[in-house]
N, C-alpha and C positions, 0 to 999 in steps of 0.2 A: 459604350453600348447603349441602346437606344432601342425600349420596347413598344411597341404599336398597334395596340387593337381598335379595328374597326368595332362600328354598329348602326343600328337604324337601316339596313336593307328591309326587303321585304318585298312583296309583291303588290303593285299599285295599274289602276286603271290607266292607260292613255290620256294625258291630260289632267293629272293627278301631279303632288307632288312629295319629295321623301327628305328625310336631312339624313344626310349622315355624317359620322362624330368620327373621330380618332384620336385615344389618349393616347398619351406617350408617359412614358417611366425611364427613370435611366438618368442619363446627362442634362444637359440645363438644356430645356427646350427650346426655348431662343435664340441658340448659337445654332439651330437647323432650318433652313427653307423647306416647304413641306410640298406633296404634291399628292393629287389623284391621278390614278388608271385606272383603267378599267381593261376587259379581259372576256367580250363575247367568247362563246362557242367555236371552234373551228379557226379563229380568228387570234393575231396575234397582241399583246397585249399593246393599249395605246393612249395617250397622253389623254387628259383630260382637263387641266388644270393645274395652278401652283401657286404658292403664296412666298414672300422674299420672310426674311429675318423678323422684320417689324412690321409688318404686314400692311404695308402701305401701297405692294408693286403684288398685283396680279396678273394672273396669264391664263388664256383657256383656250380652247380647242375651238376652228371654228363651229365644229358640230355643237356645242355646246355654248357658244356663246352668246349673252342675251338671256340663256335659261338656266343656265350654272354660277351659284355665286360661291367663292370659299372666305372663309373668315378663321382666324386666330384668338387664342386666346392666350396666352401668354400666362397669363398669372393661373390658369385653370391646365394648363399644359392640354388642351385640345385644339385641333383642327375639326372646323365644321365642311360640308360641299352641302348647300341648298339646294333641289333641282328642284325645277317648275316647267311643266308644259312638256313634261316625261313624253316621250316619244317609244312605241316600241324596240327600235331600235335603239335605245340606250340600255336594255337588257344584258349583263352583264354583271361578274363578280370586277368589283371596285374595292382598288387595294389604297391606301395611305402608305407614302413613303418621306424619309427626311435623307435630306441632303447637308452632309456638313463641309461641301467646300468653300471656294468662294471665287464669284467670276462665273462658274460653271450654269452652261445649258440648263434649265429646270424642264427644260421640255424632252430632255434626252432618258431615258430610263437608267443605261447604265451608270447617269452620273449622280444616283443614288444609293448610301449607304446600307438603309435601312427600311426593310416592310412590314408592310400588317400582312395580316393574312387573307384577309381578304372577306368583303362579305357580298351575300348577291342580292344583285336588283331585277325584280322581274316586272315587265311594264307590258301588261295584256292590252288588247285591241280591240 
Protein backbone atom coordinates (compact mmCIF):
# COMPACT_ATOMS: atom_id res chain seq x y z
CA UNK A 1 0.00 0.00 0.00
CA UNK A 2 1.17 3.26 -1.02
CA UNK A 3 -0.12 6.75 0.39
CA UNK A 4 -0.06 9.93 -1.67
CA UNK A 5 -0.64 13.53 -0.93
CA UNK A 6 -0.60 16.14 -2.94
CA UNK A 7 0.28 20.05 -2.40
CA UNK A 8 1.24 23.54 -3.65
CA UNK A 9 -2.17 24.20 -5.82
CA UNK A 10 -3.53 27.23 -5.51
CA UNK A 11 -4.63 29.90 -7.51
CA UNK A 12 -2.10 31.79 -9.92
CA UNK A 13 -2.43 34.43 -12.71
CA UNK A 14 -2.11 33.41 -16.46
CA UNK A 15 1.42 33.27 -17.15
CA UNK A 16 2.46 32.63 -13.54
CA UNK A 17 3.94 29.58 -12.28
CA UNK A 18 3.03 26.66 -9.42
CA UNK A 19 5.01 23.34 -8.15
CA UNK A 20 3.43 20.88 -7.04
CA UNK A 21 4.75 18.01 -4.65
CA UNK A 22 3.55 14.59 -3.85
CA UNK A 23 4.74 12.53 -0.89
CA UNK A 24 4.37 9.09 -0.71
CA UNK A 25 4.31 6.79 2.51
CA UNK A 26 4.02 3.23 2.41
CA UNK A 27 6.19 0.70 0.16
CA UNK A 28 9.62 1.59 -1.16
CA UNK A 29 9.09 4.36 -3.48
CA UNK A 30 11.22 3.60 -6.14
CA UNK A 31 9.82 0.36 -7.15
CA UNK A 32 6.62 2.91 -8.51
CA UNK A 33 6.50 5.05 -11.75
CA UNK A 34 4.67 8.14 -10.90
CA UNK A 35 2.35 10.27 -12.84
CA UNK A 36 0.11 13.53 -13.00
CA UNK A 37 -3.73 14.17 -13.99
CA UNK A 38 -5.46 16.42 -13.84
CA UNK A 39 -9.47 16.66 -13.74
CA UNK A 40 -11.21 20.04 -15.18
CA UNK A 41 -14.75 20.60 -14.58
CA UNK A 42 -17.28 18.80 -16.62
CA UNK A 43 -14.48 17.11 -18.05
CA UNK A 44 -12.89 13.74 -17.80
CA UNK A 45 -9.94 13.05 -15.96
CA UNK A 46 -6.66 13.21 -18.32
CA UNK A 47 -2.90 12.43 -18.61
CA UNK A 48 -0.60 15.02 -17.95
CA UNK A 49 2.63 13.52 -17.40
CA UNK A 50 4.86 10.59 -15.82
CA UNK A 51 8.16 9.75 -14.63
CA UNK A 52 9.78 5.81 -15.13
CA UNK A 53 11.38 4.17 -11.81
CA UNK A 54 14.66 6.12 -11.73
CA UNK A 55 13.64 9.06 -13.13
CA UNK A 56 15.59 9.38 -16.18
CA UNK A 57 12.35 8.61 -18.89
CA UNK A 58 9.64 11.25 -18.80
CA UNK A 59 6.40 11.68 -20.55
CA UNK A 60 3.90 14.58 -21.00
CA UNK A 61 0.87 15.66 -22.52
CA UNK A 62 1.13 17.52 -25.64
CA UNK A 63 -0.77 20.33 -23.83
CA UNK A 64 1.67 20.63 -21.56
CA UNK A 65 4.78 20.01 -22.97
CA UNK A 66 7.65 22.49 -22.99
CA UNK A 67 5.74 24.06 -19.88
CA UNK A 68 5.34 20.96 -17.51
CA UNK A 69 8.47 19.50 -15.97
CA UNK A 70 8.12 16.47 -13.29
CA UNK A 71 11.09 15.39 -11.15
CA UNK A 72 11.72 12.65 -8.45
CA UNK A 73 13.16 12.27 -5.53
CA UNK A 74 13.79 9.10 -4.45
CA UNK A 75 15.69 9.49 -1.17
CA UNK A 76 12.86 12.25 -0.12
CA UNK A 77 10.12 9.86 -1.35
CA UNK A 78 8.41 12.95 -3.54
CA UNK A 79 7.37 13.67 -6.90
CA UNK A 80 7.51 17.35 -7.94
CA UNK A 81 5.28 18.75 -11.59
CA UNK A 82 6.83 22.45 -12.19
CA UNK A 83 4.34 24.37 -14.41
CA UNK A 84 5.40 27.61 -16.10
CA UNK A 85 3.42 29.73 -18.50
CA UNK A 86 0.08 28.46 -16.73
CA UNK A 87 -2.56 28.74 -19.25
CA UNK A 88 -6.21 29.13 -17.99
CA UNK A 89 -6.88 26.26 -19.25
CA UNK A 90 -4.72 24.17 -17.16
CA UNK A 91 -7.42 24.93 -14.28
CA UNK A 92 -7.96 21.75 -12.71
CA UNK A 93 -7.81 19.49 -9.48
CA UNK A 94 -4.33 17.52 -10.26
CA UNK A 95 -4.16 14.21 -8.76
CA UNK A 96 -0.41 12.17 -8.13
CA UNK A 97 -0.67 8.65 -8.86
CA UNK A 98 2.00 5.41 -8.71
CA UNK A 99 2.23 2.63 -10.79
CA UNK A 100 3.82 -0.50 -9.76
CA UNK A 101 3.82 -2.72 -12.69
CA UNK A 102 6.20 -3.00 -15.40
CA UNK A 103 6.04 -2.70 -19.23
CA UNK A 104 2.77 -0.81 -18.44
CA UNK A 105 1.33 2.38 -20.41
CA UNK A 106 1.98 5.50 -17.86
CA UNK A 107 -0.13 7.33 -19.98
CA UNK A 108 -3.17 5.08 -19.30
CA UNK A 109 -5.01 5.96 -16.04
CA UNK A 110 -6.20 2.63 -15.17
CA UNK A 111 -2.72 1.20 -15.23
CA UNK A 112 -2.39 2.91 -11.83
CA UNK A 113 -2.43 1.43 -8.38
CA UNK A 114 -2.41 4.27 -6.43
CA UNK A 115 -3.84 8.10 -5.78
CA UNK A 116 -3.56 11.26 -4.15
CA UNK A 117 -6.34 12.95 -3.63
CA UNK A 118 -6.11 15.57 -5.45
CA UNK A 119 -5.37 19.30 -5.07
CA UNK A 120 -6.69 22.34 -7.25
CA UNK A 121 -5.15 24.60 -9.59
CA UNK A 122 -6.88 27.60 -10.61
CA UNK A 123 -5.19 29.89 -13.42
CA UNK A 124 -7.12 33.24 -13.74
CA UNK A 125 -7.14 35.43 -16.98
Amino acid sequence: QVQLVESGGGLVQAGGSLRLSCAASGRTFSNYALGWFRQAPGKEREFVGAIRRSGGITYYADSVKGRFTISRDNAKNTVNLQMNSLKPEDTAVYYCAAEAGYGRSLYIETNYDYWGQGTQVTVSS
